[in-house]
TIVO-2410 file (N, C-alpha, C; in nm, 3 decimals):
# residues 160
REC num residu      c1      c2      c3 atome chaine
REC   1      X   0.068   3.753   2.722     N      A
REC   1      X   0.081   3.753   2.577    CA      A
REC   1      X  -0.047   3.809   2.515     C      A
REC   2      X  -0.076   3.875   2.400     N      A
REC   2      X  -0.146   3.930   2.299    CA      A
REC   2      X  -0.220   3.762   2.281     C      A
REC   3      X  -0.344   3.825   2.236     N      A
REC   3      X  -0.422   3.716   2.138    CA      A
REC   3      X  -0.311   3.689   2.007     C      A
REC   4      X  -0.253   3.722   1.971     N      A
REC   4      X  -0.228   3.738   1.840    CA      A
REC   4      X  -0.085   3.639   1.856     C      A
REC   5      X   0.015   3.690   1.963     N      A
REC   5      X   0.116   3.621   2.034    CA      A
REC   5      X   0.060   3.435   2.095     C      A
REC   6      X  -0.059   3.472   2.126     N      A
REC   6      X  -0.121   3.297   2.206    CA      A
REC   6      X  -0.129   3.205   2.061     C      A
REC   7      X  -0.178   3.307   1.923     N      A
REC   7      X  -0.233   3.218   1.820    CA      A
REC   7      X  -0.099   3.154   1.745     C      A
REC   8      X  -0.006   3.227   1.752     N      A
REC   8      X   0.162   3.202   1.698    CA      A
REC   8      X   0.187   3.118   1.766     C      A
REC   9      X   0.160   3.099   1.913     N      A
REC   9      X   0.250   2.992   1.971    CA      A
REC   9      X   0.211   2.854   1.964     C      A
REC  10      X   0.062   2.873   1.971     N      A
REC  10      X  -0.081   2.756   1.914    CA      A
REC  10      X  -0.011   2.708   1.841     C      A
REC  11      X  -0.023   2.767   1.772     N      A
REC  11      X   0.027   2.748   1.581    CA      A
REC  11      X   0.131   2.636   1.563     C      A
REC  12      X   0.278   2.737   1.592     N      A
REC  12      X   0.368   2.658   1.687    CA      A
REC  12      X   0.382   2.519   1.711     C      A
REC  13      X   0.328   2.535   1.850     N      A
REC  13      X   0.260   2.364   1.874    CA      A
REC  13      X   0.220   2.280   1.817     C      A
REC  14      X   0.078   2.355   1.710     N      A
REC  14      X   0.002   2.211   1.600    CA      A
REC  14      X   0.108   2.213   1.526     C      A
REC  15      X   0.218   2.236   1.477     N      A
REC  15      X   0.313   2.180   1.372    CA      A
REC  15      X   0.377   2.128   1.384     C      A
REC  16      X   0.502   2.107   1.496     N      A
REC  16      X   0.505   2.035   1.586    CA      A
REC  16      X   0.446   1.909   1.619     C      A
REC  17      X   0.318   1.912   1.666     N      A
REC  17      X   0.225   1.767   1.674    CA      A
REC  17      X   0.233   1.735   1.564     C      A
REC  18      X   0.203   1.790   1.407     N      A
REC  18      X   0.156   1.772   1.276    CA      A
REC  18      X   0.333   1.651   1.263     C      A
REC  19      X   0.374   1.724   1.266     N      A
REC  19      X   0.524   1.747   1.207    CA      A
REC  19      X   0.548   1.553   1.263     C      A
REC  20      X   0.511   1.528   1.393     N      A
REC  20      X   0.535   1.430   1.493    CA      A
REC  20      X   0.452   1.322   1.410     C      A
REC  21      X   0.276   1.392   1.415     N      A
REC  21      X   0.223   1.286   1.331    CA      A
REC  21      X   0.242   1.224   1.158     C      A
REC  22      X   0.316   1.295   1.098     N      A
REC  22      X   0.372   1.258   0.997    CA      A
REC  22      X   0.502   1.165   0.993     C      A
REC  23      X   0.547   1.170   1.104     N      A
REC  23      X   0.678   1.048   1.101    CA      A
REC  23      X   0.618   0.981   1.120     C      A
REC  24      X   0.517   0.923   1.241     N      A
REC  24      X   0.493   0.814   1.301    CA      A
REC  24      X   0.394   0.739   1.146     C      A
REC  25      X   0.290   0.835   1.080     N      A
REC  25      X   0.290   0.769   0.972    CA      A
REC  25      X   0.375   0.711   0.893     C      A
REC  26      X   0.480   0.776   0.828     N      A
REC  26      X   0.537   0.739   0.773    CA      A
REC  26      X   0.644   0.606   0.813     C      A
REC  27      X   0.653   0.601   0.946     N      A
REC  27      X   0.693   0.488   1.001    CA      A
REC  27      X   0.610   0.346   1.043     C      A
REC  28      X   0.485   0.424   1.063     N      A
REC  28      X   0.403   0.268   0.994    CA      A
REC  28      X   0.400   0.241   0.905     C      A
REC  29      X   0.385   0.296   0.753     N      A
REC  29      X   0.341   0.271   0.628    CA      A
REC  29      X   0.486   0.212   0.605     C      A
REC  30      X   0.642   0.223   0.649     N      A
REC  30      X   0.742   0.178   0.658    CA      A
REC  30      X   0.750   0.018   0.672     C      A
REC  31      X   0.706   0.010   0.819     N      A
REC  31      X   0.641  -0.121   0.821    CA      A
REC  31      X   0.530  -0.195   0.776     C      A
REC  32      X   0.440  -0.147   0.734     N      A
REC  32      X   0.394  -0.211   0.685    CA      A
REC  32      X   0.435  -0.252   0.535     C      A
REC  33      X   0.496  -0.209   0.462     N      A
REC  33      X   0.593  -0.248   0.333    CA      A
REC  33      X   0.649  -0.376   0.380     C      A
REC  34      X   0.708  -0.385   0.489     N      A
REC  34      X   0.768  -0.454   0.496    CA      A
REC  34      X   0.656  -0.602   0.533     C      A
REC  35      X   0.559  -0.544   0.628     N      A
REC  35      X   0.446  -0.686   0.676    CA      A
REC  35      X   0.399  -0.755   0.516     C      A
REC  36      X   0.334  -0.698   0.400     N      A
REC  36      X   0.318  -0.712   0.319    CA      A
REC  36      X   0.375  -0.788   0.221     C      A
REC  37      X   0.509  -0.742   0.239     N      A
REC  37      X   0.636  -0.824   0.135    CA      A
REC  37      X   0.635  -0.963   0.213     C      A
REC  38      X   0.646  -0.952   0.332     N      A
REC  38      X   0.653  -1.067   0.379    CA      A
REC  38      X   0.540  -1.213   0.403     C      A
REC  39      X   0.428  -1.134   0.403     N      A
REC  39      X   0.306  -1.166   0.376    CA      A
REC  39      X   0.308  -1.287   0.231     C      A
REC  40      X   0.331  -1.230   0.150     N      A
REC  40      X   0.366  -1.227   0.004    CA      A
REC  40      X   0.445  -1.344   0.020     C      A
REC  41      X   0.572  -1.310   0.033     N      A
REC  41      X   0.665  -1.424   0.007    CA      A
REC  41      X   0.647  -1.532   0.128     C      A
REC  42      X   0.595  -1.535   0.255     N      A
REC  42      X   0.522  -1.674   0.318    CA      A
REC  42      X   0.423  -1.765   0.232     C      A
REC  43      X   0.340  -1.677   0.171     N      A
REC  43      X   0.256  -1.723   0.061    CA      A
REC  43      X   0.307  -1.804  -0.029     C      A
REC  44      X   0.393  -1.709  -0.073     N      A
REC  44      X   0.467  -1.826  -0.236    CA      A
REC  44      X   0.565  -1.918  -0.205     C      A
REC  45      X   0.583  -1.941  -0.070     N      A
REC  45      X   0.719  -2.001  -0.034    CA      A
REC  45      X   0.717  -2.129  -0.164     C      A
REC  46      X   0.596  -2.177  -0.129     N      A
REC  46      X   0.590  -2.350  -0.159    CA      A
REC  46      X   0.581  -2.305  -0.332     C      A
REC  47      X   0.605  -2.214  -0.349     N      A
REC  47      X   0.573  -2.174  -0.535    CA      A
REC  47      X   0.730  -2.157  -0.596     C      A
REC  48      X   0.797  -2.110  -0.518     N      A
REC  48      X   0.985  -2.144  -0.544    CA      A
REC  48      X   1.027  -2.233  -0.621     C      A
REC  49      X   0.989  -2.366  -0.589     N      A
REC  49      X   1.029  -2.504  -0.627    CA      A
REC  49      X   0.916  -2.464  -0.759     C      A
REC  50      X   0.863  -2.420  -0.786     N      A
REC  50      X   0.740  -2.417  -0.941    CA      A
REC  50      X   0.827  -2.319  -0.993     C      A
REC  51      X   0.928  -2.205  -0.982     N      A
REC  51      X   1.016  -2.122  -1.049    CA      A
REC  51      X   0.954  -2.006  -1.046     C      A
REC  52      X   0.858  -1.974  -0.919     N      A
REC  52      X   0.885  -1.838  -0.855    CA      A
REC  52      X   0.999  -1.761  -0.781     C      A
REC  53      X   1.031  -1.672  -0.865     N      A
REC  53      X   1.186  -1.598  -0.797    CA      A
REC  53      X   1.130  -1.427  -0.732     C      A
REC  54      X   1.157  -1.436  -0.617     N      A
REC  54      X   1.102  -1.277  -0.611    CA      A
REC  54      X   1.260  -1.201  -0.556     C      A
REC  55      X   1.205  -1.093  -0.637     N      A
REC  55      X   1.345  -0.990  -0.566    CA      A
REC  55      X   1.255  -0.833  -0.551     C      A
REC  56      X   1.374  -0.788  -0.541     N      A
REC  56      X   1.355  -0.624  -0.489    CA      A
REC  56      X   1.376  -0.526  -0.571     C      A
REC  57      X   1.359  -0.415  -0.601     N      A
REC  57      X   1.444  -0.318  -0.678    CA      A
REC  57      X   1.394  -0.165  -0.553     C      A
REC  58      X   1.469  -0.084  -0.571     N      A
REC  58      X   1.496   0.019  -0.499    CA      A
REC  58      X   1.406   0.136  -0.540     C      A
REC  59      X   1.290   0.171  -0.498     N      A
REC  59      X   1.232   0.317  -0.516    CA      A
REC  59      X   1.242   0.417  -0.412     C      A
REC  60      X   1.217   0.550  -0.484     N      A
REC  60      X   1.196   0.695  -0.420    CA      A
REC  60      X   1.025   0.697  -0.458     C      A
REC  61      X   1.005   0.712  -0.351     N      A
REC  61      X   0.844   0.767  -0.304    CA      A
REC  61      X   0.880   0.934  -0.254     C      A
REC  62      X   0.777   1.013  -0.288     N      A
REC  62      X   0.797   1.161  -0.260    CA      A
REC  62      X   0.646   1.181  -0.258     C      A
REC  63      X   0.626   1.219  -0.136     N      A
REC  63      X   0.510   1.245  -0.068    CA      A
REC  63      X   0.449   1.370  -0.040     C      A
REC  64      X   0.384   1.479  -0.049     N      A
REC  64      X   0.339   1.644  -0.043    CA      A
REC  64      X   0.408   1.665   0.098     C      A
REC  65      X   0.375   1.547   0.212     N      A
REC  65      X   0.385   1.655   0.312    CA      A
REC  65      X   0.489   1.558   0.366     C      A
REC  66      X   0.573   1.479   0.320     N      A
REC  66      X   0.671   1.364   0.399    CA      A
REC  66      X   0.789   1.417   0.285     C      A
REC  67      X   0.746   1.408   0.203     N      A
REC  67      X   0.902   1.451   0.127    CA      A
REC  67      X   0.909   1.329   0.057     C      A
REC  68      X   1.040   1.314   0.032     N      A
REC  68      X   1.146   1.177  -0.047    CA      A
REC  68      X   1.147   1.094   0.035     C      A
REC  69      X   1.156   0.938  -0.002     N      A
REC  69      X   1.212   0.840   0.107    CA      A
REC  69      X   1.241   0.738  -0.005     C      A
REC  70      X   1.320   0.651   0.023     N      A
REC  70      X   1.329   0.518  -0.018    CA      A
REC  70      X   1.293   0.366   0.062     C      A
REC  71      X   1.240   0.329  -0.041     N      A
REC  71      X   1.195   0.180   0.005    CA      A
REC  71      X   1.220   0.100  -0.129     C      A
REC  72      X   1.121  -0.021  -0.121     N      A
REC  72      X   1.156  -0.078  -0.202    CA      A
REC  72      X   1.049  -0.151  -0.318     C      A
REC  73      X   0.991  -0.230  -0.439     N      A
REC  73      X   0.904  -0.265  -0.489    CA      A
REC  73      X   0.954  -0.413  -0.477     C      A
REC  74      X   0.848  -0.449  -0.481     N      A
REC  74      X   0.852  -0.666  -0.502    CA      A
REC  74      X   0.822  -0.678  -0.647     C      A
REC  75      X   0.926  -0.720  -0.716     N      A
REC  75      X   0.927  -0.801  -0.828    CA      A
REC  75      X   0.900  -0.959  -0.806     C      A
REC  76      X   0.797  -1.053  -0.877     N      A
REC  76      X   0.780  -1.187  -0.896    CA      A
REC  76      X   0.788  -1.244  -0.983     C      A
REC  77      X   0.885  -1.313  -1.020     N      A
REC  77      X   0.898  -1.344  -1.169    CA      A
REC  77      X   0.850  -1.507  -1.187     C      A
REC  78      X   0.803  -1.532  -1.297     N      A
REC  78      X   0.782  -1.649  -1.348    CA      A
REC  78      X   0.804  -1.659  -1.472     C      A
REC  79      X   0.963  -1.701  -1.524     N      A
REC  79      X   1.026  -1.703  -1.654    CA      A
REC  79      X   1.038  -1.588  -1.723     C      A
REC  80      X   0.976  -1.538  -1.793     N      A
REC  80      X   1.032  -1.390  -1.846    CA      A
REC  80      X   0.890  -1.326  -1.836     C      A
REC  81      X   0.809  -1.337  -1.736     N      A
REC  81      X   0.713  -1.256  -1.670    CA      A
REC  81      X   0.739  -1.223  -1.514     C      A
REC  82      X   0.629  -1.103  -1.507     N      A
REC  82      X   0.704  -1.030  -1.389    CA      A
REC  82      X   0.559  -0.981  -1.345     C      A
REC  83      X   0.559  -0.966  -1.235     N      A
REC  83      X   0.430  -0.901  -1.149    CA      A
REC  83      X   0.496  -0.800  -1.065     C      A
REC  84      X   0.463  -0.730  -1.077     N      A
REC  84      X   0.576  -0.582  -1.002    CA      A
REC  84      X   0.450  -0.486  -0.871     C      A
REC  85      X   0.490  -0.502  -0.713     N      A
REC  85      X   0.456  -0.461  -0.621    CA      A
REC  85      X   0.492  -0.373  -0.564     C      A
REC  86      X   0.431  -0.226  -0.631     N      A
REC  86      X   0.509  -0.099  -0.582    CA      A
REC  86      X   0.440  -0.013  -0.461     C      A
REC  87      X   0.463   0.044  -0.365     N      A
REC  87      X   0.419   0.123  -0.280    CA      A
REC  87      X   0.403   0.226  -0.351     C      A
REC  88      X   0.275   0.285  -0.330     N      A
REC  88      X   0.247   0.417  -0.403    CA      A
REC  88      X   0.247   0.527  -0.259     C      A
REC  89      X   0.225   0.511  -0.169     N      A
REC  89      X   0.251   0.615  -0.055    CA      A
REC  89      X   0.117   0.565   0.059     C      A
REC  90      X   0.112   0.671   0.178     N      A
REC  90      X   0.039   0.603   0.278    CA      A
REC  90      X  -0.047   0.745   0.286     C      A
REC  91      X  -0.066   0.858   0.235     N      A
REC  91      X  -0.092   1.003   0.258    CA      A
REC  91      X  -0.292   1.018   0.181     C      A
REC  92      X  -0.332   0.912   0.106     N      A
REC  92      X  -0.426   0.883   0.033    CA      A
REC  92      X  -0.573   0.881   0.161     C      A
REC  93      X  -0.633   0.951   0.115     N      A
REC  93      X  -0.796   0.942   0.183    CA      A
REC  93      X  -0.817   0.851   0.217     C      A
REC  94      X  -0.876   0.818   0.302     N      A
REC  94      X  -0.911   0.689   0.350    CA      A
REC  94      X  -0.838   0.570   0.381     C      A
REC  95      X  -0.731   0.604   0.350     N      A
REC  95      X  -0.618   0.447   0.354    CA      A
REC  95      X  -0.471   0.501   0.500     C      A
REC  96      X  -0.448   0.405   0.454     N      A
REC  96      X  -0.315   0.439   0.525    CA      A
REC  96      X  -0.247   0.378   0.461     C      A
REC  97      X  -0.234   0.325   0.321     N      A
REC  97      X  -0.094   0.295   0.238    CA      A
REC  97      X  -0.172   0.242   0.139     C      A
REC  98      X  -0.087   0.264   0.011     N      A
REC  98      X  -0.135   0.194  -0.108    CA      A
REC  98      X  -0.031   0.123  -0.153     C      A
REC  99      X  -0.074   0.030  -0.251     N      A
REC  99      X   0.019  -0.068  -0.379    CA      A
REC  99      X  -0.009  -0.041  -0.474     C      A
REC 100      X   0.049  -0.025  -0.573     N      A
REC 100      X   0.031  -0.067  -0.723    CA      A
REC 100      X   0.059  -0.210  -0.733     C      A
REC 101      X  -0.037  -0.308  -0.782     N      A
REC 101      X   0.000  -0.465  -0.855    CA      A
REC 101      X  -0.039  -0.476  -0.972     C      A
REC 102      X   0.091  -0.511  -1.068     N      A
REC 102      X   0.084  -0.461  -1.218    CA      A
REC 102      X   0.168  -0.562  -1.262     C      A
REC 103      X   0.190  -0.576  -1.394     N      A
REC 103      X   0.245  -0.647  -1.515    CA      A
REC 103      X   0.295  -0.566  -1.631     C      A
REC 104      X   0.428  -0.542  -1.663     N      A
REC 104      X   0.453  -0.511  -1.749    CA      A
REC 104      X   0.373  -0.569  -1.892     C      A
REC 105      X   0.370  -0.664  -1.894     N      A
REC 105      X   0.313  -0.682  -2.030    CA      A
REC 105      X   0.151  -0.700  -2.047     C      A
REC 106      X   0.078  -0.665  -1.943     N      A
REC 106      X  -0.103  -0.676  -1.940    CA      A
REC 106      X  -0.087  -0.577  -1.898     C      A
REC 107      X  -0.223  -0.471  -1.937     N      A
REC 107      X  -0.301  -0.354  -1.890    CA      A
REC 107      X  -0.398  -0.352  -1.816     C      A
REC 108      X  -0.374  -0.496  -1.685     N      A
REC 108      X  -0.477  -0.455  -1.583    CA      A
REC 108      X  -0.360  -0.392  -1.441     C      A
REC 109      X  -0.440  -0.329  -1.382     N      A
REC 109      X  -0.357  -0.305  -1.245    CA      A
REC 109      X  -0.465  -0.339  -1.128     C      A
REC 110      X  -0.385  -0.343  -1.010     N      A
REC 110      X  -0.460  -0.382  -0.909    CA      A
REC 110      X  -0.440  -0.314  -0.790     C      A
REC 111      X  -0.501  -0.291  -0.734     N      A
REC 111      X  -0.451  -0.127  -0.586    CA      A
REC 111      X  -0.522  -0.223  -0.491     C      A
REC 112      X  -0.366  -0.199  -0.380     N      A
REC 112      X  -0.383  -0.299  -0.238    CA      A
REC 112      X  -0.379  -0.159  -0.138     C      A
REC 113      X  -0.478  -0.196  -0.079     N      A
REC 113      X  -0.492  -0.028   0.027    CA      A
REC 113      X  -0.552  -0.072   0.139     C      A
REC 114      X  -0.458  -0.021   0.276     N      A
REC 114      X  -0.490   0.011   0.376    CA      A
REC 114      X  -0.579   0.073   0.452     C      A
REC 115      X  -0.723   0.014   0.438     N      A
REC 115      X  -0.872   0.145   0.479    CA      A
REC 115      X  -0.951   0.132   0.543     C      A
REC 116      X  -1.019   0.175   0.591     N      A
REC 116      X  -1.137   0.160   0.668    CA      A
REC 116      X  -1.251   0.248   0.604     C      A
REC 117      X  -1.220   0.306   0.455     N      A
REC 117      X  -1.331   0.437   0.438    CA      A
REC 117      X  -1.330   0.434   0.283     C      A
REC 118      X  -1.371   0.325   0.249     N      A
REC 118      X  -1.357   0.248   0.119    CA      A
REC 118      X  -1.522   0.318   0.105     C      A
REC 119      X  -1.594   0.324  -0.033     N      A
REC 119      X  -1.671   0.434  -0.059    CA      A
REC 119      X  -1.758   0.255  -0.055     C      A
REC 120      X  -1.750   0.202  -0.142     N      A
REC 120      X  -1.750   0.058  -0.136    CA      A
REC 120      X  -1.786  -0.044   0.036     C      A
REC 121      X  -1.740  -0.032   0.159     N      A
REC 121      X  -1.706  -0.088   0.247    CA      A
REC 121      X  -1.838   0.020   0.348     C      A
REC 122      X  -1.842   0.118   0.302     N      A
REC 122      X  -1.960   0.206   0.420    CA      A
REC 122      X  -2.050   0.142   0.506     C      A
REC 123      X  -2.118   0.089   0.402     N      A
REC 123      X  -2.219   0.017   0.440    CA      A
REC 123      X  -2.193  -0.109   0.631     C      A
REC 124      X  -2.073  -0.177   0.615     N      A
REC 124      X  -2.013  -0.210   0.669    CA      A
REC 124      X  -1.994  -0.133   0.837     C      A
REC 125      X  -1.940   0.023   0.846     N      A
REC 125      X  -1.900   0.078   0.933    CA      A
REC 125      X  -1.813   0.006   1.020     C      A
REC 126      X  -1.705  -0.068   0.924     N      A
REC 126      X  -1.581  -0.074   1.016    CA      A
REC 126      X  -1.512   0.022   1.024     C      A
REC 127      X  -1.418  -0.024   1.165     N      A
REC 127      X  -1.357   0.093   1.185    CA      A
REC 127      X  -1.203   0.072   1.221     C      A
REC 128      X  -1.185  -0.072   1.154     N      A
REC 128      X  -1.030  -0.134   1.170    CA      A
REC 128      X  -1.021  -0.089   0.993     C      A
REC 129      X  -0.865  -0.101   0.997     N      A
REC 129      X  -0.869  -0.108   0.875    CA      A
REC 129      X  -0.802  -0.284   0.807     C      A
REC 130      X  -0.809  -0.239   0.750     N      A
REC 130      X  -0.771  -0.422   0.673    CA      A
REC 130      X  -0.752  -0.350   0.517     C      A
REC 131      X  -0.652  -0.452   0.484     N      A
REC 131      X  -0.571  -0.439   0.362    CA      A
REC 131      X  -0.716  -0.543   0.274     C      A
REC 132      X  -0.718  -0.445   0.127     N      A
REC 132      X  -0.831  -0.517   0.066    CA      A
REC 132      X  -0.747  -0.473  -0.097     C      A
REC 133      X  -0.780  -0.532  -0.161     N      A
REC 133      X  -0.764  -0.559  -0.313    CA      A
REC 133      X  -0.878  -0.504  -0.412     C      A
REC 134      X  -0.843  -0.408  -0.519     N      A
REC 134      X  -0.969  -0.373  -0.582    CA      A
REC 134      X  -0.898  -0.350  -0.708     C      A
REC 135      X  -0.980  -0.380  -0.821     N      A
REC 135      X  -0.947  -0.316  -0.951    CA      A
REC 135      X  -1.119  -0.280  -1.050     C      A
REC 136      X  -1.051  -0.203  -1.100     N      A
REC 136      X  -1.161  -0.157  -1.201    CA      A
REC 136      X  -1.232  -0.209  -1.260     C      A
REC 137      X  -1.390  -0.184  -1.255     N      A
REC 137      X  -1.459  -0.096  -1.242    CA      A
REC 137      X  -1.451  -0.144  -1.067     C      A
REC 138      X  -1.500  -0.004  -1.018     N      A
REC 138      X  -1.495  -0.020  -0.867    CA      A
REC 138      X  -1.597  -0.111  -0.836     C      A
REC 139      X  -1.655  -0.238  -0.818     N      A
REC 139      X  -1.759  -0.280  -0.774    CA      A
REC 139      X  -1.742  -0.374  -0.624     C      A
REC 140      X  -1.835  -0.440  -0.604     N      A
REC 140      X  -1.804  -0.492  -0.470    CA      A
REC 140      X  -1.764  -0.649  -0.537     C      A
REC 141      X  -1.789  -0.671  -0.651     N      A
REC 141      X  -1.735  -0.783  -0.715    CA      A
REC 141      X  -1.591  -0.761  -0.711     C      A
REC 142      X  -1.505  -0.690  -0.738     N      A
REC 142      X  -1.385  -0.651  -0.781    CA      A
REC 142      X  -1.339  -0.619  -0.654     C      A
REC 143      X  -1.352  -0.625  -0.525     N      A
REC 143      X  -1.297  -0.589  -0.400    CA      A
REC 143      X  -1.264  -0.685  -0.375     C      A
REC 144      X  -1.180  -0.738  -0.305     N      A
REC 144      X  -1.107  -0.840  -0.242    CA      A
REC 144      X  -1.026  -0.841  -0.119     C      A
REC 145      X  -1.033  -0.934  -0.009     N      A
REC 145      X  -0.963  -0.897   0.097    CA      A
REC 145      X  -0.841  -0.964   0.078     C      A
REC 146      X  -0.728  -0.940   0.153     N      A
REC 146      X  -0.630  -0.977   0.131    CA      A
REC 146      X  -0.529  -1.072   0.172     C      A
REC 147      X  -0.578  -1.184   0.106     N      A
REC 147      X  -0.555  -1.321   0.144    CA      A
REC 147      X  -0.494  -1.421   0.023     C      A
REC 148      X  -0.466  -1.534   0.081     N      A
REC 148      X  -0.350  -1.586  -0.021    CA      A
REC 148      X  -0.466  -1.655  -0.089     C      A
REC 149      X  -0.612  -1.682  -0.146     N      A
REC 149      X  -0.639  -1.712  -0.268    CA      A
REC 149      X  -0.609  -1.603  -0.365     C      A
REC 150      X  -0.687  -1.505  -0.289     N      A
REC 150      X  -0.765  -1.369  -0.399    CA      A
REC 150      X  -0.580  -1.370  -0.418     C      A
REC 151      X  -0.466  -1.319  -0.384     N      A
REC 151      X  -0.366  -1.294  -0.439    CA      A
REC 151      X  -0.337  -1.358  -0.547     C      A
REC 152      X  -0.341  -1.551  -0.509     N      A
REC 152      X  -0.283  -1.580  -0.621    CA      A
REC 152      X  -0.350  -1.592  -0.711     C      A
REC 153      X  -0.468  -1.538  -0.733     N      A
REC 153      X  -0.593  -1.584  -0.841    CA      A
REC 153      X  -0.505  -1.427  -0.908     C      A
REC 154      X  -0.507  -1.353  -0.871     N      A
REC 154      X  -0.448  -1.222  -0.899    CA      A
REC 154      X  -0.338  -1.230  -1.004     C      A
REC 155      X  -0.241  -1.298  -0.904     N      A
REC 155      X  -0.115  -1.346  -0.977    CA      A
REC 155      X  -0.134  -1.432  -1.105     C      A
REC 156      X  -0.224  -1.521  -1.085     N      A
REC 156      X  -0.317  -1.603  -1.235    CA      A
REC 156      X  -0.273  -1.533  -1.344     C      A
REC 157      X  -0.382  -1.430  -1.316     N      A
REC 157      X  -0.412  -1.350  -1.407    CA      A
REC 157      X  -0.314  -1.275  -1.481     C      A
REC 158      X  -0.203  -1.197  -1.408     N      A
REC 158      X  -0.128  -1.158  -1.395    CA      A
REC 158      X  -0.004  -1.184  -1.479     C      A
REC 159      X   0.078  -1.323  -1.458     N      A
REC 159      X   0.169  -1.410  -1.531    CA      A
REC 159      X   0.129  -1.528  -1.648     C      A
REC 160      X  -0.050  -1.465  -1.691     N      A
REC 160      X  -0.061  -1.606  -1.807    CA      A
REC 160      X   0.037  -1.543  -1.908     C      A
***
């Protein structure tokens, strides 16, 4: 074969691999939606009987290099408030999946992300990633790992 013929077939190949490594992402960040939700609702079990109701509603995520998919967001309601847990995608720098955690009726939000390369976390040089909690202004005050206080202090805030 030509140089030119070896670089086509190269080519070829990395897209292929590319092509391979984009499902298998997208099939973790799959599951992990799901570790999360569940995460979540082990947490609030004992909050049910207090008139926590959580359900589901159905989203399309559309990703640059994954396309369309459906999954789903966690709604938490407490009387005619709602804390709404949306997957924003897994394709983000440094992460391997994000959340939106929001409130229709307050203007704070809260981003749950999958990282190891948090601009924040450097210092650190881990190299697992772990699901951490942050909202604005970025500080190391406002980071949070992701555990059932910092959540429900979250949720606090969230459903006053």
């Amino acid at each position: 074969m030509s140089g030119f013929a070896d670089f086509c077939h190269d080519k070829l190949d990395q897209d292929k691999i590319d092509e391979q490594a984009l499902i298998d992402a997208k099939q973790e960040w799959l599951e992990n939606i799901d570790f999360v939700y569940s995460t979540i609702e082990n947490w609030l079990s004992d909050s049910k009987e207090s008139g926590i109701v959580i359900d589901y509603s159905q989203v399309i995520l559309e990703e640059e290099r994954i396309g369309k998919y459906i999954t789903k967001s966690m709604n938490i309601h407490l009387g005619e408030r709602t804390v709404i847990i949306k997957p924003e995608g897994c394709l983000y720098i440094g992460t391997k999946g994000s959340f939106e955690i929001s409130s229709p009726s307050k203007r704070i939000k809260y981003d749950l992300q999958l990282t190891n390369n948090h601009h924040l976390l450097k210092r650190t040089q881990n190299k697992d990633f772990e699901w951490k909690i942050f909202s604005l202004p970025m500080t190391l005050e406002n980071l949070k790992n992701f555990e059932k206080n910092a959540f429900e202090n979250i949720l606090k805030t969230l459903l006053k």
